[in-house]
C-alpha positions in Angstrom: 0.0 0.0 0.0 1.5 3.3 -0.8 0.1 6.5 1.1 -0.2 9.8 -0.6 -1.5 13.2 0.5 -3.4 15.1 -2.2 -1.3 18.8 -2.8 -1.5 21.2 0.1 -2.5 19.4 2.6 -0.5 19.6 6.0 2.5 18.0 5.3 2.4 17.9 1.3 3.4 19.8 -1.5 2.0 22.9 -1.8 0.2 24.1 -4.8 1.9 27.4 -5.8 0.2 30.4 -5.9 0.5 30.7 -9.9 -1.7 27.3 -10.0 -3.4 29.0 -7.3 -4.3 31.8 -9.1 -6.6 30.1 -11.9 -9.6 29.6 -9.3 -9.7 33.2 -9.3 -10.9 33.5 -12.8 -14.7 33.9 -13.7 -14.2 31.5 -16.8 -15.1 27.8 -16.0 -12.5 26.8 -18.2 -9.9 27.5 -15.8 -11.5 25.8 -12.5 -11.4 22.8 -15.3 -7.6 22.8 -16.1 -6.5 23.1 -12.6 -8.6 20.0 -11.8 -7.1 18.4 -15.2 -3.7 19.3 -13.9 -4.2 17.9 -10.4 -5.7 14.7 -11.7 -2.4 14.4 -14.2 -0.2 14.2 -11.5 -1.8 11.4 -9.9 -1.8 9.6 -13.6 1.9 10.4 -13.8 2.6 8.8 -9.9 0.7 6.0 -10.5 2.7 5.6 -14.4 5.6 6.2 -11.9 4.8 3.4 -9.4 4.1 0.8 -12.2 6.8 0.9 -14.3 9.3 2.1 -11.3 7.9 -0.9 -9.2 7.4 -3.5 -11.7 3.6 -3.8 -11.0 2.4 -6.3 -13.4 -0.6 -5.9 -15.3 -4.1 -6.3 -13.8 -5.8 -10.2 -15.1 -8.2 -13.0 -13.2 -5.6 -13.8 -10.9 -4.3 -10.5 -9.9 -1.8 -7.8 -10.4 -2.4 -4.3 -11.3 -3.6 -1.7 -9.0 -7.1 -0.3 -7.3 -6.3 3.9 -6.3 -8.4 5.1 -3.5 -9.3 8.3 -2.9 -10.9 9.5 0.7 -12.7 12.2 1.7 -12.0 15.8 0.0 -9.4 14.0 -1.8 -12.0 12.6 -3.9 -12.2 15.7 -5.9 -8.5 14.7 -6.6 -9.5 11.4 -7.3 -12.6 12.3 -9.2 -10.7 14.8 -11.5 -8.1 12.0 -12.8 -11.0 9.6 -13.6 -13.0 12.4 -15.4 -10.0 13.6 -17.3 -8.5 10.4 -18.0 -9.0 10.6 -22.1 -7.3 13.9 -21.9 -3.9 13.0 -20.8 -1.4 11.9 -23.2 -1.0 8.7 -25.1 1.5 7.3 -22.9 0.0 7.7 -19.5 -3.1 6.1 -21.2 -2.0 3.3 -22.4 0.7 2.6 -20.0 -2.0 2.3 -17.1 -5.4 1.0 -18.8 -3.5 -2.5 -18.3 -3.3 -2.2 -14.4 -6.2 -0.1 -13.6 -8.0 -2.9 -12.3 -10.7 -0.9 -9.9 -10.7 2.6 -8.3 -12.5 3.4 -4.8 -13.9 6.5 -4.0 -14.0 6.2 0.0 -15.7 8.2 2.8 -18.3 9.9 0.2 -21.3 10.9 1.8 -24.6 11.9 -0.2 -27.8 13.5 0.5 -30.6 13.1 -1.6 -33.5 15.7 -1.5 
């Protein structure tokens, strides 16, 4: 199991006050490519930790790997599912192999 705070929380990278600064603007757009740009770098760990740790490839009998997001790191979590066609060709298709399932825990709904 490998452990990894989403940026800016206590303890974690920060997020610098240039990526910051797109959440100020009035056009969606840019509340859309910070998300896109947050989910990326979870793509590029995870592309990290499977070729780096020699994760083989999801199949009946195992392998590959299951990301979890908790709590307000589901936004996170949410934003590199949602932007997954987006990303380049290589983090595509080096982790559609060992994406075997993806948890989204600690999410809480009301329904009206």
């Amino acid at each position: 199991m490998i452990a990894v705070n989403r940026r800016n929380y206590p303890g974690s990278t920060s997020v610098s006050d240039e990526e910051l600064k797109v959440l100020d603007e009035t056009d969606p757009a840019c509340g859309s490519k910070f998300l896109r740009d947050r989910g990326l770098e979870i793509a590029l760990l995870l592309v990290w930790i499977v070729e780096e740790l020699k994760v083989p490839p999801a199949n009946s009998e195992g392998g590959g790997i299951v990301p979890l997001g908790w709590s307000m790191g589901n936004i996170w979590s949410m934003s590199f599912l949602r932007f997954f066609g987006s990303y380049p060709e290589y983090v595509r298709t080096t982790l559609k192999p060992y994406l075997r399932t993806f948890i989204l825990y600690g999410l809480c709904f009301q329904v009206l």
